[in-house]
N, C-alpha and C positions, 0 to 999 in steps of 0.2 A: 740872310746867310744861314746853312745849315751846320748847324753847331750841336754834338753828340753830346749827348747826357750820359756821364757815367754812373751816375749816383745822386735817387731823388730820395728828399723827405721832407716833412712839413716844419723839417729848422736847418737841410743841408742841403746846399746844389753844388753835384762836382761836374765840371764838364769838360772838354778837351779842347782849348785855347786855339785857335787857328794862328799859321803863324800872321805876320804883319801887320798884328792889327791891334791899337793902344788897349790897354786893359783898362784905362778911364778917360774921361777925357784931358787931352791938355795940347796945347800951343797950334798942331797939327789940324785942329778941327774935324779932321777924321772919325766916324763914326766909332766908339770904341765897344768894349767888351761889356761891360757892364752896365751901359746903357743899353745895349740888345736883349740885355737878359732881362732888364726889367718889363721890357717891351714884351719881351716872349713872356713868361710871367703874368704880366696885366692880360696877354690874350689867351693863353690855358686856360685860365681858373677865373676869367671875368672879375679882375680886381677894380672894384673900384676907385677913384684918386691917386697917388702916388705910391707907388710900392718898394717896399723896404729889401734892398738888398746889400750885406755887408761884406765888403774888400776886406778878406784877410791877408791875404799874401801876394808878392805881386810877379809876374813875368818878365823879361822885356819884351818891346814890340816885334822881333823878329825870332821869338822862341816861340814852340808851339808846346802842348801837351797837357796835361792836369793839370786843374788848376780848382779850390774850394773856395764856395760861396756860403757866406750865413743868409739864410731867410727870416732868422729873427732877433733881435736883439738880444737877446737872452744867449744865443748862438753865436752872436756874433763876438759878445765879449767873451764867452771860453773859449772859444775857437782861438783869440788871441794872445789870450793867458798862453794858452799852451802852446802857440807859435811865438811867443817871449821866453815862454821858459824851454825851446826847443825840443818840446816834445810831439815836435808835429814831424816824420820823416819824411826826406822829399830826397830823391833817387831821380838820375838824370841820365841821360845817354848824348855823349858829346865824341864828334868825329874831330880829332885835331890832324894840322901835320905834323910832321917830323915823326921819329921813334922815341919812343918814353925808353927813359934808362932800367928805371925799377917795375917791377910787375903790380906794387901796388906802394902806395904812399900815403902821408896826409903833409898838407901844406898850408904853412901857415902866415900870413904877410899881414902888416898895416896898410889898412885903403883911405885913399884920400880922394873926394867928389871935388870936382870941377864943375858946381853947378851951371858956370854958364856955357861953359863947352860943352857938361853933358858927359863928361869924362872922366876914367876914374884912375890914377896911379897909387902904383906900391913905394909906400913911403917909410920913413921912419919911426920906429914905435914912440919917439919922443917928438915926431910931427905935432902939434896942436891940429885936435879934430882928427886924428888919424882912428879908423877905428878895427878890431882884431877881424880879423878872417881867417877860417878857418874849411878846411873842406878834407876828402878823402879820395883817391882815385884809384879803379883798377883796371885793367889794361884788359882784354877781350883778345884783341884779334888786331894782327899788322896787315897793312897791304898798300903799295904804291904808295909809299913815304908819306902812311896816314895810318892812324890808329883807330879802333875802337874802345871809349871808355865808358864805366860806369859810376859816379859820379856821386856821392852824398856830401849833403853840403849841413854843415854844423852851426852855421851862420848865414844869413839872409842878406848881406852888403849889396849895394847896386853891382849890377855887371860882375857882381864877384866869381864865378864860375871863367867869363874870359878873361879876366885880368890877371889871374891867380893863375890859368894855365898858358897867357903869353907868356907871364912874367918868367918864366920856368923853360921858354924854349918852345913848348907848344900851343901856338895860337890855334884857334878852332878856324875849320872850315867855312870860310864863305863869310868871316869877320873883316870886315875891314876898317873898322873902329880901331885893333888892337891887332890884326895881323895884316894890314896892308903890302906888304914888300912879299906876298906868299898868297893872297888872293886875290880875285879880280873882282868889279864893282858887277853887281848882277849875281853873282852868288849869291846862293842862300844860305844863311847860317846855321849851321850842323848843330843846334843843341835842342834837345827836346826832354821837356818834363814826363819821364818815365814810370814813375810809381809815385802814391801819397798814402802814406796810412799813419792814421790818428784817430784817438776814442773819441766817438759821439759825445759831444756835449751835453746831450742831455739823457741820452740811453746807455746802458751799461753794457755798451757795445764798440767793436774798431771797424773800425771803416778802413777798406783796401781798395785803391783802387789803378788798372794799369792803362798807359796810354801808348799806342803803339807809335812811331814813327811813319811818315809818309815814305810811299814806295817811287821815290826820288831819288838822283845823286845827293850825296854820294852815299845815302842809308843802305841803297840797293847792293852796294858793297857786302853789304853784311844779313841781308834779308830775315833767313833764319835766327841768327844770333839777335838781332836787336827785338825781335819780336816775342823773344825767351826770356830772357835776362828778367 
């Protein structure tokens, strides 16, 4: 699989996630994300034995776009200090339907996993196990009872990004986890990891970097704009 490197160093790999495909392994047996990289990796630089590569933050299986890898352990534990203490920025571009009331917001809900569905609802802040989500959105561009949004997320919850904009009236495009009655099964899912910037771990430097969206429905919608933003 030809997988784009947005940003090399001898303690960072950012690359641009294809979508559909697990970011590690699990239940699916599917080749995943991270095992490719170690693969590509061991065959760049002729690694000997097992090569170390650290999961800091994760996707889901049908998002695509940036996404940071540590190369070394040393990289791997600041990289996650600072994705705990949210000081890693992750900027996202999501197609939903309907029309958004406000031009921009931030929403705030308790999320609750369903590990064994794989599911996740907005619950009650005195749920046990419920835990805060938080996110920010602004509105871009309307067209045929579908929006263009830009996306920061202030919290890292599963599936938080479409839960948090069903739950509000706009499910994303091509969900059918959380917008069924509004998409059909064969869609693709309109959300894509747009920007990530966060300081080097170990250099006293920030790393930017953007990923553009594929020139598919329904992003073609918006060609220009998503590939600015």
């Amino acid at each position: 699989m030809n997988i784009s490197i947005l940003y090399e160093d001898n303690h960072v790999l950012v690359v641009e996630k294809p979508v559909n495909i697990p970011v590690q392994a699990d239940s699916s047996g599917d080749l995943d994300l991270l095992t490719l990289l170690k693969q590509d990796l061991k065959k760049r630089y002729n690694k000997p034995g097992n090569v170390f590569l650290g999961l800091v933050h994760r996707l889901d299986r049908p998002v695509g776009g940036a996404m940071v890898f540590a190369k070394t352990s040393k990289a791997a534990s600041r990289l996650s200090d600072l994705m705990r203490r949210q000081e890693i920025t992750r900027h996202y571009l999501a197609v939903v339907r309907g029309t958004p009331i406000k031009k921009k917001t931030q929403l705030e809900h308790y999320l609750l996993k369903d590990t064994k569905k794989n599911k996740v609802s907005v619950v009650s802040s005195q749920q046990n196990k419920a835990k805060k989500a938080v996110l920010e959105y602004k509105v871009f561009e309307k067209k045929k009872n579908m929006a263009l949004l830009a996306v920061k997320l202030h919290t890292g919850r599963p599936h938080q990004i479409r839960v948090q904009l069903s739950s509000v009236g706009l499910p994303l495009y091509g969900d059918q986890k959380y917008g069924s009655l509004v998409n059909q099964s064969g869609q693709q899912l309109a959300l894509w990891a747009r920007y990530l910037e966060f300081k080097h771990p170990v250099k006293d430097t920030v790393i930017k970097v953007h990923s553009a969206p594929p020139e598919q429905h329904p992003w073609t919608l918006w060609t220009e704009t998503a590939t600015t933003i």
